[in-house]
C-alpha positions as CSV (number, residue, x, y, z in Angstrom):
1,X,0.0,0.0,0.0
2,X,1.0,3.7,-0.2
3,X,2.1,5.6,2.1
4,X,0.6,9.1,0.8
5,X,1.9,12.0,-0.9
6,X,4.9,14.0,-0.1
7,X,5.3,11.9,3.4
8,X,6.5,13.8,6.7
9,X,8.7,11.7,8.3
10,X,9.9,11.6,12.0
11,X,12.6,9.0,13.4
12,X,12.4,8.1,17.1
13,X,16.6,7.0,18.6
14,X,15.3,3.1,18.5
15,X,14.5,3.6,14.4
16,X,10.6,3.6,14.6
17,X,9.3,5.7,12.2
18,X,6.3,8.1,12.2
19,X,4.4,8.9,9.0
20,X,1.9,11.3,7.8
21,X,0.2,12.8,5.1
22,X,-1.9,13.4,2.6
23,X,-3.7,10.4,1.7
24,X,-3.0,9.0,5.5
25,X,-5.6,9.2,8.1
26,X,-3.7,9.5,11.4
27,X,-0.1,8.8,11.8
28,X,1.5,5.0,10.5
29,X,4.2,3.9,12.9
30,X,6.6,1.8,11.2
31,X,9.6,-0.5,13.0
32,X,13.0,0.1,11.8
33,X,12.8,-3.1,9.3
34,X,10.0,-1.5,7.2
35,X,6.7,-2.9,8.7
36,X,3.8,-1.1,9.3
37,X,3.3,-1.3,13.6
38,X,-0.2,0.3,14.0
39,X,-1.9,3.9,13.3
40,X,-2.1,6.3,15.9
41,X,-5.4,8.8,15.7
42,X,-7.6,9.4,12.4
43,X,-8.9,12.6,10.7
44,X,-11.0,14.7,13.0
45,X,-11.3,17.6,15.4
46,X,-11.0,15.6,18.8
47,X,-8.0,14.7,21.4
48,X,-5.7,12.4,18.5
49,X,-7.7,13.3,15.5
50,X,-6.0,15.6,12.8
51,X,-7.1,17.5,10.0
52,X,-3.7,18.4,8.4
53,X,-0.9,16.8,10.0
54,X,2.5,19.3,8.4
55,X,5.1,18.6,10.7
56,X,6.0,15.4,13.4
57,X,9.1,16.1,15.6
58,X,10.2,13.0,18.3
59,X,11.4,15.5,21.4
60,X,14.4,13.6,24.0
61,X,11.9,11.9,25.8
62,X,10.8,10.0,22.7
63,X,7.5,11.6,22.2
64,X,6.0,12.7,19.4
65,X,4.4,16.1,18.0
66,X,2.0,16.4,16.0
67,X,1.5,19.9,14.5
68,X,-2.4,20.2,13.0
69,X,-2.6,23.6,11.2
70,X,-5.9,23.4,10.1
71,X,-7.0,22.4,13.8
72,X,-4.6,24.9,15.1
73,X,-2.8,23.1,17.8
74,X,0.1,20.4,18.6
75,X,-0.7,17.4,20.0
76,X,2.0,15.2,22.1
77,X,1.7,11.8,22.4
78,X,3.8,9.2,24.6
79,X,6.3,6.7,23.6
80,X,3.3,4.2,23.8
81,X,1.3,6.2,21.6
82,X,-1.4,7.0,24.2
83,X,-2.2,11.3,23.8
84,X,-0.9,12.8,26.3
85,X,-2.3,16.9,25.0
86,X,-2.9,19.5,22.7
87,X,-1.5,23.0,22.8
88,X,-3.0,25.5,20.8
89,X,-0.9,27.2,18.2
90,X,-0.8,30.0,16.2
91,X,0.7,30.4,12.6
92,X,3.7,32.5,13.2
93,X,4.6,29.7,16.2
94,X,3.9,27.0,13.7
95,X,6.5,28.6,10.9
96,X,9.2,28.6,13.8
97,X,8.4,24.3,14.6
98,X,8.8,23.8,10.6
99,X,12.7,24.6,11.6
100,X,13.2,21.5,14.3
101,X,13.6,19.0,11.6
């Protein structure tokens, strides 16, 4: 299967991979051999639902952010996967998190 268009791509220390994008409802977690692990959250405006994922960033503590612009906040979820919460941003704060990659 595809993975969408024009993937955004995050790499945790232990190699698992986060993907998004158009084309992908949620984020698809993949192990560092390739396979597909699970898919955290699906298109929508709740706690880990997304509209338009454009950026993933893995912080030290190995959890991921998920930056929504069209729902207008980040979302931080655990190295398990579970949500943790959002925080609402705005677009000028969301054209500084495009430069943590």
């Amino acid at each position: 299967g595809s993975l969408g268009v024009d993937p955004i791509v995050a790499r945790r220390r232990d190699g698992i991979i986060a993907i998004a994008g158009r084309g992908i409802q949620g984020v698809v977690v993949v192990d560092p051999v390739g396979r597909i692990q699970r898919t955290v959250g699906r298109i929508g405006d709740g706690p880990g639902e997304y509209r338009r994922i454009t950026a993933l960033k893995f912080d030290h503590a190995d959890s991921l952010h998920v930056f929504d612009l069209t729902n207008r906040r980040e979302s931080v979820l655990a190295p398990d996967w579970r949500f943790i919460r959002s925080l609402p941003i705005s677009a000028p704060a969301y054209a500084s998190t495009t430069a943590l990659s």
